[in-house]
Every structure is written in structure tokens, then in C-alpha cells.
Residue frames relative to the residue before (quaternion, step in Angstrom):
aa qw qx qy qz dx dy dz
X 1.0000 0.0000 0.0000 0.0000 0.00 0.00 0.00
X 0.7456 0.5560 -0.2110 0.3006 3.31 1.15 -0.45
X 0.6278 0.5081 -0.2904 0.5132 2.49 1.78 -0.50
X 0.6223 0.5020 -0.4424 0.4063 3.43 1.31 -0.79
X 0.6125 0.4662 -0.4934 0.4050 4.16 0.48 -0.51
X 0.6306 0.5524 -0.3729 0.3976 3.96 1.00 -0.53
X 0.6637 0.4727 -0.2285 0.5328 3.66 1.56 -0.45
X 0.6732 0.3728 -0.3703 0.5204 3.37 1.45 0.05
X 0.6562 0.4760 -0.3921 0.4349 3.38 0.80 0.02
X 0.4689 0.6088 -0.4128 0.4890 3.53 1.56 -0.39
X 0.7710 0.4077 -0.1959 0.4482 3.65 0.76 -1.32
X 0.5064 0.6344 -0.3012 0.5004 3.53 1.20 0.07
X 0.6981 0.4695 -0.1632 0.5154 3.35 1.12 -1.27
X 0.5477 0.5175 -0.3236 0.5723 3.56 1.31 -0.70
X 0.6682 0.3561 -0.4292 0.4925 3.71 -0.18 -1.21
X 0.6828 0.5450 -0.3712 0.3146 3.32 0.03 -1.19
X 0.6134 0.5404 -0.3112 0.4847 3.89 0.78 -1.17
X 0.7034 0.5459 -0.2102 0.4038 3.58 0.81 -1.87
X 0.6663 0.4512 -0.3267 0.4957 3.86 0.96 -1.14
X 0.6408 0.5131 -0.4179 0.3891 3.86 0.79 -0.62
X 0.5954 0.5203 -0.2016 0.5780 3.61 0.95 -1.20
X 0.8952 0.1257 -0.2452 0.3504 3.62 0.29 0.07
X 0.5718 0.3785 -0.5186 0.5108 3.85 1.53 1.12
X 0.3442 0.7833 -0.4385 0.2751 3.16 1.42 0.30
X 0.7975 0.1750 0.1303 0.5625 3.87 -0.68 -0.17
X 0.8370 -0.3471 0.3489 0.2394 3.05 -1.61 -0.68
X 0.2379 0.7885 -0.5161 0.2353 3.53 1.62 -0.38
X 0.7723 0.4711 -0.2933 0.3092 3.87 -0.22 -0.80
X 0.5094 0.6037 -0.2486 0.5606 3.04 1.36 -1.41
X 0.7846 0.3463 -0.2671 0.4395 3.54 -0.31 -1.30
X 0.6697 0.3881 -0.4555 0.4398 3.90 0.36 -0.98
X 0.7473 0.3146 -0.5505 0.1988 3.23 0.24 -0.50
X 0.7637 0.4753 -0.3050 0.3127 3.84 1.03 -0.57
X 0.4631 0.4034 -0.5689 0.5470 3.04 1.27 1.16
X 0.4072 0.4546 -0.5726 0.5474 3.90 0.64 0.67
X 0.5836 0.6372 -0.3383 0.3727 3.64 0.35 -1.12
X 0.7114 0.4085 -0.0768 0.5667 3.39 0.51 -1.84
X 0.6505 0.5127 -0.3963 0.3962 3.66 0.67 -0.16
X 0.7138 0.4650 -0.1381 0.5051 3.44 1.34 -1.04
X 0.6665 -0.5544 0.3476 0.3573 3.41 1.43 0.32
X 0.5888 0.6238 -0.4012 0.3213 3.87 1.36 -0.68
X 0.8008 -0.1739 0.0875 0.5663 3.46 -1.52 1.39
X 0.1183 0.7280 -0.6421 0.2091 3.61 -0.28 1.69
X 0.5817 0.5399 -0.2951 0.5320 3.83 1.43 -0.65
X 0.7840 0.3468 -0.2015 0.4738 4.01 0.24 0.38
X 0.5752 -0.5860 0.4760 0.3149 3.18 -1.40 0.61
X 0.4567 -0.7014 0.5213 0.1665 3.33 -0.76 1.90
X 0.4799 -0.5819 0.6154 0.2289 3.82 -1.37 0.99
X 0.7211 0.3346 -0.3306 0.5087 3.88 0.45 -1.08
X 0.5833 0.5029 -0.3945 0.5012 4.13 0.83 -0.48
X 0.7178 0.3745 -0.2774 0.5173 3.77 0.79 -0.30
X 0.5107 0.5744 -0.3222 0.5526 3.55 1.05 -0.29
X 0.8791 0.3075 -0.1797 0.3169 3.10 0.34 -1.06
X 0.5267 0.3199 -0.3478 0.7066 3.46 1.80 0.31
X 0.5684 0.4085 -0.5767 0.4213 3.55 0.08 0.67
X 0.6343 0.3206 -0.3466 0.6121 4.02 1.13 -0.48
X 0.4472 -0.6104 0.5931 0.2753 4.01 0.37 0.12
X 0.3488 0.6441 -0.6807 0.0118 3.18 0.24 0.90
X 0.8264 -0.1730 0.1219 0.5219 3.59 -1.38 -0.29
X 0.6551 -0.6352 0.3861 0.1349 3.44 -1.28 1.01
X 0.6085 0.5963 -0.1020 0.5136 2.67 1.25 -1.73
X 0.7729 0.4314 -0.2458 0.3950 3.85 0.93 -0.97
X 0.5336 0.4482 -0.4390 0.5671 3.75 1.26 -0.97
X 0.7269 0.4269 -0.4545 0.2879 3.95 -0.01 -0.82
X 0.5724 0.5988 -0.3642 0.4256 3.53 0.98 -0.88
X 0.6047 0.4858 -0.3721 0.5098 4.12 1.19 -1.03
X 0.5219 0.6099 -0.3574 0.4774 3.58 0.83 -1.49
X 0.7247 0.4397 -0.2963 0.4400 3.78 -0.33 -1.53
X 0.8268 0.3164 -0.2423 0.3969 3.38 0.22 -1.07
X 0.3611 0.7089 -0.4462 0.4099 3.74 1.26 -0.43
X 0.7896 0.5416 -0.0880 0.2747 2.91 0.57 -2.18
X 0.6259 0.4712 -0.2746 0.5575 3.57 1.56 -1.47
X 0.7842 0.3748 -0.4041 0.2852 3.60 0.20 -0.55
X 0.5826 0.6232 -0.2526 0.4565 3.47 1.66 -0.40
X 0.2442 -0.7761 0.4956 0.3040 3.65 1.51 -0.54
X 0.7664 -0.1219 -0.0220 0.6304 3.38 0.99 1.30
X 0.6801 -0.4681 0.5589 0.0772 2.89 -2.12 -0.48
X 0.1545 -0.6993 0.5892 0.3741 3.65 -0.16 0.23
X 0.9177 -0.2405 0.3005 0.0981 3.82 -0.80 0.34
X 0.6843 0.0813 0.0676 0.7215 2.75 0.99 -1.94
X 0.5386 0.5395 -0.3479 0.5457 3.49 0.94 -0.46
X 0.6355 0.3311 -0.4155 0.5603 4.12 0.21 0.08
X 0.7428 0.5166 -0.2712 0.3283 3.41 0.62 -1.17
X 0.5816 0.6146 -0.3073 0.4354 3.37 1.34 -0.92
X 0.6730 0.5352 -0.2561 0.4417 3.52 1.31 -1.09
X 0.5999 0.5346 -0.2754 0.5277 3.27 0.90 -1.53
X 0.7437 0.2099 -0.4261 0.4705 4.29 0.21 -0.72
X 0.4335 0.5690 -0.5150 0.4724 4.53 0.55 -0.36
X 0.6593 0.3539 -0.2378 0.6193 3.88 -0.01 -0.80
X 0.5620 0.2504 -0.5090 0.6019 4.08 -0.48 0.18
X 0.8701 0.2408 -0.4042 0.1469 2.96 -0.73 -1.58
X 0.6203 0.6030 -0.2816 0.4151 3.85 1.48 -0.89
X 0.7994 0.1471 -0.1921 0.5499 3.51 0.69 -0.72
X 0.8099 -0.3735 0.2728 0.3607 3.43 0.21 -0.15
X 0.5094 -0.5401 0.4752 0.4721 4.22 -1.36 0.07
X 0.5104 0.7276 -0.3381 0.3095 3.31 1.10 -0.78
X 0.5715 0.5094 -0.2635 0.5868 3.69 1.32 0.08
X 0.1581 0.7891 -0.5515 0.2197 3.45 0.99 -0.70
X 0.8514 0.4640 -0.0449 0.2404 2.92 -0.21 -2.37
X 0.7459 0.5848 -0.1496 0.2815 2.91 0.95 -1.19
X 0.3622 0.7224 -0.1450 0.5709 2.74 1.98 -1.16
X 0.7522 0.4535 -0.1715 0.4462 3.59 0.34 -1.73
X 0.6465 0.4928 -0.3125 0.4915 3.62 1.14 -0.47
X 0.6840 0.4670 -0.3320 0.4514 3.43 0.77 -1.08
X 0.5132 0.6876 -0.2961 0.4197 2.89 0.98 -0.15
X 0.5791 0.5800 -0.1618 0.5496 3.48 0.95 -2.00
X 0.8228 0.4543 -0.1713 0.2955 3.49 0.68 -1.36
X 0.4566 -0.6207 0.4918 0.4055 3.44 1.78 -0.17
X 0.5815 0.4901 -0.5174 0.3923 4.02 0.70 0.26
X 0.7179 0.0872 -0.2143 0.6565 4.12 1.14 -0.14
X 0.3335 0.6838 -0.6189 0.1954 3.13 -1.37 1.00
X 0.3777 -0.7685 0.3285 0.3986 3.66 -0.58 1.26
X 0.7434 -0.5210 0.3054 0.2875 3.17 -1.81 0.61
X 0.2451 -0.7466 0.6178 0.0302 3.57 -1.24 1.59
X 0.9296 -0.1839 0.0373 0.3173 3.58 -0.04 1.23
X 0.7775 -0.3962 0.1806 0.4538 3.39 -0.05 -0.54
X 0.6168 -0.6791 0.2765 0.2861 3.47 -0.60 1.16
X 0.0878 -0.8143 0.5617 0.1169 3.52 0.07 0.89
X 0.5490 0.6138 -0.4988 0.2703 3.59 0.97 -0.04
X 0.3243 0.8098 -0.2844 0.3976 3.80 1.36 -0.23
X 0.8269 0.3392 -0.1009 0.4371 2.96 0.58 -1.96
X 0.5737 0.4592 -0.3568 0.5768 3.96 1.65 -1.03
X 0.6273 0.2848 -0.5766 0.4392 3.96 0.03 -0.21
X 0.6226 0.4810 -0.4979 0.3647 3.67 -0.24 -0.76
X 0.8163 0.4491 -0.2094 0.2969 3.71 0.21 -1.21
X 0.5713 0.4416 -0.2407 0.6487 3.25 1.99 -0.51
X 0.2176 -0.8391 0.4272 0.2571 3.25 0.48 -0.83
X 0.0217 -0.9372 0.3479 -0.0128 2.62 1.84 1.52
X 0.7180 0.3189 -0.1607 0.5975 3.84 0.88 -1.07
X 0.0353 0.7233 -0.6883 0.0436 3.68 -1.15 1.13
X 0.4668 -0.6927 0.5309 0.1428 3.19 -1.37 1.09
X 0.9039 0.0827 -0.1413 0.3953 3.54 -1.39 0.56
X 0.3289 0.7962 -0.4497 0.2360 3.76 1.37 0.86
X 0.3306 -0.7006 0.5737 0.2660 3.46 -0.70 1.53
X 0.5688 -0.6095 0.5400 0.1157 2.34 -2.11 0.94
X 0.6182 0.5605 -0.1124 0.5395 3.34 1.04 -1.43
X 0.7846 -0.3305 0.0273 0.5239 3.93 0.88 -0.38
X 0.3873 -0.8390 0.3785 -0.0529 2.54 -0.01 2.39
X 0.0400 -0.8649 0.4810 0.1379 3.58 -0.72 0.24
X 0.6768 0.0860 -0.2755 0.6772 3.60 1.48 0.39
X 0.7463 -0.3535 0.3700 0.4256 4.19 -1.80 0.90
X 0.5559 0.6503 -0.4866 0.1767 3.82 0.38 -0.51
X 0.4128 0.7956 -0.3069 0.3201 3.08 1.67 -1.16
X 0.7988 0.4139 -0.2677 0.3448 3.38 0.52 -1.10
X 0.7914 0.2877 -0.3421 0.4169 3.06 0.95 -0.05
X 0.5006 -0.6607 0.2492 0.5007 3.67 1.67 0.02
X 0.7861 -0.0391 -0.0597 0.6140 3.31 1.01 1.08
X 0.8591 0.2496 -0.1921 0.4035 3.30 0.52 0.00
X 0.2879 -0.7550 0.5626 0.1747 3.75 -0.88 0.69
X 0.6334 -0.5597 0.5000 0.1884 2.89 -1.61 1.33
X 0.6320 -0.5196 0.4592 0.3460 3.69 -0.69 1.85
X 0.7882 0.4836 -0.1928 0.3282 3.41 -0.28 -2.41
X 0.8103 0.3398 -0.2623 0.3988 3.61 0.57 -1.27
X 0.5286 0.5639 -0.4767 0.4188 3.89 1.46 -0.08
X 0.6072 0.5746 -0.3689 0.4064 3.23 0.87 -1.14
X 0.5934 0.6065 -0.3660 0.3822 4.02 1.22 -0.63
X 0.4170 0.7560 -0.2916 0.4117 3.09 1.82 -1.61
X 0.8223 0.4636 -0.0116 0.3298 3.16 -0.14 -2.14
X 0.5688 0.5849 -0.2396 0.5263 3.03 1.14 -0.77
X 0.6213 0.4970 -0.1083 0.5960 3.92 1.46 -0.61
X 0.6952 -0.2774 0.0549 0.6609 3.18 0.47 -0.99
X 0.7348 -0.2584 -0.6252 0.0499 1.78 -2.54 0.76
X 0.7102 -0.2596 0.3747 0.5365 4.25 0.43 0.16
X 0.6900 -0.3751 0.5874 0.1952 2.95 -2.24 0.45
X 0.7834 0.4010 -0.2804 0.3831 3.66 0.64 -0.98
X 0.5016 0.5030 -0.5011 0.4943 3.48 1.32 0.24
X 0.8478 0.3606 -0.1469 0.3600 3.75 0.46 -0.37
X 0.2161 0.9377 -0.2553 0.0937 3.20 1.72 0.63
X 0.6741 0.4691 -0.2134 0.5291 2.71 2.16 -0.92
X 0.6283 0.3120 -0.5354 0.4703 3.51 0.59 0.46
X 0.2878 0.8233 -0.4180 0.2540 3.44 1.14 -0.07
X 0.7768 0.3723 -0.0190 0.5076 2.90 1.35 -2.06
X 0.6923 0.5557 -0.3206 0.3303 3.41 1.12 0.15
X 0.5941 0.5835 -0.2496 0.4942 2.94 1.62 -0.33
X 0.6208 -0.5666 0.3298 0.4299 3.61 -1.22 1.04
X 0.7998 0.4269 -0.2194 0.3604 3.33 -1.90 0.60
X 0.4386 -0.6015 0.5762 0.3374 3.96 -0.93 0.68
X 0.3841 -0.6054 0.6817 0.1456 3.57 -1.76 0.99
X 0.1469 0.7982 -0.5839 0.0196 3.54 -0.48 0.07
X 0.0639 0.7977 -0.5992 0.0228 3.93 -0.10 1.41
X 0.0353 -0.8219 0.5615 -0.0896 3.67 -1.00 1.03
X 0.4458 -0.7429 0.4888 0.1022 3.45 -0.72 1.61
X 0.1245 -0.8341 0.5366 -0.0278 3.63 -0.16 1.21
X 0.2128 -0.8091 0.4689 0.2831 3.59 -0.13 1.16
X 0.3315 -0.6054 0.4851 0.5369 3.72 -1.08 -0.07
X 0.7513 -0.1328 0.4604 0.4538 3.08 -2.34 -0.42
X 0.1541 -0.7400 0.6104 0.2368 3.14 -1.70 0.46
X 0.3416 0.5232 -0.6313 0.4594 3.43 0.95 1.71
X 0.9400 0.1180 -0.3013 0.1084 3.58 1.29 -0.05
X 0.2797 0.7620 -0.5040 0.2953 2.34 2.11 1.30
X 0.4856 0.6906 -0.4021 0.3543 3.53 1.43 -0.57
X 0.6355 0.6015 -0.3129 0.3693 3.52 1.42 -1.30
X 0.6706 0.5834 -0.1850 0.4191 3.46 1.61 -1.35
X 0.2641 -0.7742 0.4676 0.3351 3.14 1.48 -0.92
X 0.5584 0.5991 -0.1931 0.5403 3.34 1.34 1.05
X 0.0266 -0.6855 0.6889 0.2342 3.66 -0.77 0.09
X 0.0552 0.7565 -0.6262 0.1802 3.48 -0.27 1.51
X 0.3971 -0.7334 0.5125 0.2044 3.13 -1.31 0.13
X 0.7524 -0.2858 0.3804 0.4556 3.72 -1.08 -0.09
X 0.7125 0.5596 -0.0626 0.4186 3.14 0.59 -1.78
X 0.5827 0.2493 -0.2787 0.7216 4.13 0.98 -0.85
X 0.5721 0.4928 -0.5798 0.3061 3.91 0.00 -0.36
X 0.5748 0.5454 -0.5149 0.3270 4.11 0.84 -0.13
X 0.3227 0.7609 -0.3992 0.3970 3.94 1.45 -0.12
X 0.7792 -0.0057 0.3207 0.5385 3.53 0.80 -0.38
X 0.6401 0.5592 -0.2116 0.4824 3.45 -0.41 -0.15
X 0.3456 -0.7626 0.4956 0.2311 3.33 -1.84 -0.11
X 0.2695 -0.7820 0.5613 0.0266 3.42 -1.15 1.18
X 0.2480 -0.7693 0.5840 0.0751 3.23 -0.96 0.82
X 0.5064 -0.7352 0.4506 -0.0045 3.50 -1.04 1.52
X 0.5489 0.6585 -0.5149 0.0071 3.63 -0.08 -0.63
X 0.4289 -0.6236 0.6397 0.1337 2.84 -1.78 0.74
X 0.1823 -0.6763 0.6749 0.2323 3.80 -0.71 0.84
X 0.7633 0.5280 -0.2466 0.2787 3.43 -1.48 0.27
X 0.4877 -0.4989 0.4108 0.5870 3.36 1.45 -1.49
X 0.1096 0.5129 -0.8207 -0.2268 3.80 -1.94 -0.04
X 0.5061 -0.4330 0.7147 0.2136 2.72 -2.40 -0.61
X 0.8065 -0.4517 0.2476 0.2901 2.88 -1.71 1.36
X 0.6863 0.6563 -0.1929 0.2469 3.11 1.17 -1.17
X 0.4499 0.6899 -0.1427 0.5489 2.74 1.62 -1.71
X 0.8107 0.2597 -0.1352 0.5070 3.90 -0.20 -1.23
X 0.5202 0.4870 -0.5310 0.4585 3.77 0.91 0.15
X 0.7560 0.3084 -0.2931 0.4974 3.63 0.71 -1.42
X 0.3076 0.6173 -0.5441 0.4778 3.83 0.41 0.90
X 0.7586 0.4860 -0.0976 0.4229 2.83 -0.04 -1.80
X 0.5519 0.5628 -0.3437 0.5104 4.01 1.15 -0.91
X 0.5638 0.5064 -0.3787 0.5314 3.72 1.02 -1.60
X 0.7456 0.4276 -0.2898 0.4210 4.19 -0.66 -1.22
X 0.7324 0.2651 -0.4100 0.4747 3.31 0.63 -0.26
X 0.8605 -0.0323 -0.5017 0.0816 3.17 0.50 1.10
X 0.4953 -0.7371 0.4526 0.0807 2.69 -0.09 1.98
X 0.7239 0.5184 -0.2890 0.3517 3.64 0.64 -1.30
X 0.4754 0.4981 -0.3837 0.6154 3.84 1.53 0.11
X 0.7909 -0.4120 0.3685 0.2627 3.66 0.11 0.19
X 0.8155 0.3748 -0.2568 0.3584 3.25 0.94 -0.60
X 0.6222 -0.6926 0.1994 0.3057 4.08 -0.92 0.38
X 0.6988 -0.4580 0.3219 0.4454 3.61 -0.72 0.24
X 0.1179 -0.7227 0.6564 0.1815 3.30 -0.55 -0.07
X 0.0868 -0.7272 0.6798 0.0402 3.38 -1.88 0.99
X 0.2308 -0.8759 0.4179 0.0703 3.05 -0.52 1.17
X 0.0203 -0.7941 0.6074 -0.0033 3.82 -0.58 1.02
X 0.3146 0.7500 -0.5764 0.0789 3.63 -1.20 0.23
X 0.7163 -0.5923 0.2724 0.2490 3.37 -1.29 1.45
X 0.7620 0.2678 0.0591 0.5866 3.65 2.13 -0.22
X 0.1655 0.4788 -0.8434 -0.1792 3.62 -1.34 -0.23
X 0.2466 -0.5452 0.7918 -0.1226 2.82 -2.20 1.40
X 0.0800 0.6554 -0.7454 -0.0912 3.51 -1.39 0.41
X 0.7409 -0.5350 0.1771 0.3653 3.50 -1.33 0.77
X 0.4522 0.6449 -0.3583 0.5012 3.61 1.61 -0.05
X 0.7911 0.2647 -0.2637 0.4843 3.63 0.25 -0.70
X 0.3861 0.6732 -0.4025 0.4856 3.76 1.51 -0.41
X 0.8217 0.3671 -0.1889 0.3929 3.13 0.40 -1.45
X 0.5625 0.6898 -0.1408 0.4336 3.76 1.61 -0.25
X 0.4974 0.6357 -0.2194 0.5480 2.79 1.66 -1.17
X 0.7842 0.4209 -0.0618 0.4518 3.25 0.72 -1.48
X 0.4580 0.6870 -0.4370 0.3567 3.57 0.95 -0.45
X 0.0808 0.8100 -0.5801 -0.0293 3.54 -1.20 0.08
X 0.0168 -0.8604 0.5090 0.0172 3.47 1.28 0.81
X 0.3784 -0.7410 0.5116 0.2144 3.57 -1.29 0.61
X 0.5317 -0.7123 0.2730 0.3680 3.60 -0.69 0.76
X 0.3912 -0.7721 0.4623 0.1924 3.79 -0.09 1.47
């Protein structure tokens, strides 16, 4: 009994922490128009709530995170539309960003738009954004984010069933070289398996190790964690390792390079 009144007051203290941190400020506003920007709506133009929200100064860290993400699902900027943002941010917060800017940049998170939007073609084919997904008993990773599934952990999905080769062409659009290699086992334990399997059929069941170089987010290992639970369909645990947890605040720190006012 004691312990259970020490686990309700733990879970009390949480809700209680979580409801403050989200009627605070702007939190609503923004989640929903990064849902917005997820689904592809009126990405090509300078966003009213992104201009609102550096005209009141709100946190830095948030207009750049809308900006960044504007920018990835749009496959750029128009031009004047990067430029408009990039001079609103001097004139509101300061030169002392300059730099930063110049990194996000370096990093491939602002840069003006190069043709058509290939982000379209990877949500559709992943099926990165899903409509009416319970929270309370979820049946696909989207859950965690309230409609939408973490890129990194679908691409695990797929990678299970139906395979990488069903999805080669967004494969090739996305940033960075793919590179998938069949790894035989030992034959002390294919003997153990009764089997001359590979690495690769071991995802049938079995256990698979994740890692992320660089960092993930909570998120990222929640919609993991969705996949292992169900194991009982056939497919394998998942362990998760990675040089970090990051959330789009310290991401965006990492990168920062304020100048010395």
C-alpha cells in the first residue's frame, strides 16, 4: 500500500509538472503548426504564426525550430522567403545570431529551395503522418507524436517488413548514403539456431540492436519501444543505444553560436 500511494503521488507530481509546461506560452499554438508543416499545409510562404511569434520575441530556440522544419518539409526556401526570416530575427533579437543562422545553414536545416518537394513523396510512402491514431491504445508509432511517426524509427519498421527494397526510391531521396549488408552468423550459432541464417532473417523474432550515432529523442525510442511490444506478431525486440538523447532545444544549441554582445 505504500508503495502504491508513493506511485500516485509520483504520477501526480508529473501530470502536474507536464500541465504547467504545456498552458504555458505558446506550446499549443506551435504543436499545432508543426503538425501543419508536417502535412505539407502552406509550406511555400512566410508563415503569419512564424512572424507573430518573432514579432512578440518569443523564445528563439522555438521560431528557429518552426523555420528548420518549414524549410525540411518544403526542400528549401523560396529566396525571399528565407531572407525575410533570416532579416525579422536580426532586427528582433539581435546581430549576435548572425552566426547561428550561418550554421543552420552549414547544417542543411536553412537553405533556399532546390526543386520540387520530395518531402510529399517520403510521407506518403512511409506513411509518416496518420490520421485519427489513439493515443490511449495505439496501434501504429505515430502515437508518439499525435499523428506522426518518427522518419528514423519507420525506416526500422521497413527495414522488417516488407524490406528496404520496397522503398528504394525514397531510399534515394533522402539525405546521406544507405548502405544494407547481410551479416552471416557464427557457425557455433547457427548450429545453436538449428539454421544457417543470417543476421538479416534473425529480425523474424529475435533481437536487434538500434543505434543512433550523434543523438535521438525520447520520441524516437518511444516509437521503438511501440515496435517490441509487438513482438507477439513475429517481429524482434529492439535495443536501443545512441551517443545521446537530444530534444530539438539542445539540437538547436549544439548549433548556436551567439556573438559576444
Amino acid at each position: 500500500m505504500e508503495a502504491y500511494k508513493q506511485s500516485v503521488a509520483t504520477h501526480t507530481a508529473i501530470a502536474e509538472l507536464i500541465q504547467e509546461r504545456i498552458t504555458q506560452g505558446i506550446f499549443w499554438p506551435a504543436l499545432q503548426m508543426e503538425q501543419e508543416f508536417l502535412k505539407g499545409l502552406d509550406t511555400d510562404k512566410v508563415n503569419p504564426f512564424v512572424e507573430q511569434c518573432i514579432a512578440q520575441k518569443e523564445s528563439l530556440n522555438t521560431v528557429l525550430r518552426l523555420i528548420c522544419l518549414q524549410c525540411t518539409v518544403n526542400s528549401g526556401l523560396k529566396p525571399r522567403v528565407l531572407e525575410h526570416y533570416k532579416r525579422d530575427i536580426i532586427h528582433t533579437y539581435g546581430y549576435q545570431h548572425f552566426l547561428t543562422l550561418e550554421n543552420l545553414e552549414k547544417a542543411g536545416l536553412l537553405y533556399p529551395h532546390q526543386g520540387r518537394s520530395t518531402y510529399a513523396v517520403v510521407r506518403k510512402t512511409l506513411q509518416l503522418t496518420v490520421d485519427d491514431v489513439s493515443e490511449h491504445d495505439p496501434t501504429d508509432m505515430a502515437y508518439v507524436h499525435s499523428g506522426y511517426a518518427p522518419l528514423s524509427s519507420r525506416l526500422v519498421e521497413f527495414l522488417q517488413v516488407p524490406g528496404w527494397r520496397a522503398i528504394t526510391g525514397v531510399l534515394q531521396v533522402l539525405p546521406g548514403p544507405t548502405l544494407t549488408e547481410t551479416q552471416q552468423l557464427p557457425s557455433a550459432l547457427r548450429q545453436r539456431r538449428g539454421s544457417g541464417g543470417s543476421v538479416q532473417s534473425g529480425l523474424e523474432g529475435g533481437t536487434a540492436l538500434v543505434f543512433f550515432i550523434g543523438g535521438c529523442t525520447y520520441s524516437e525510442i518511444a516509437a521503438l519501444r511501440f515496435l517490441s511490444s509487438r513482438v507477439d506478431q513475429g517481429g524482434p525486440e529492439y535495443i536501443i543505444a545512441t551517443t545521446k538523447i537530444i530534444n530539438g532545444d539542445t539540437f538547436l544549441e549544439s548549433i548556436a553560436e551567439p556573438l559576444p554582445t
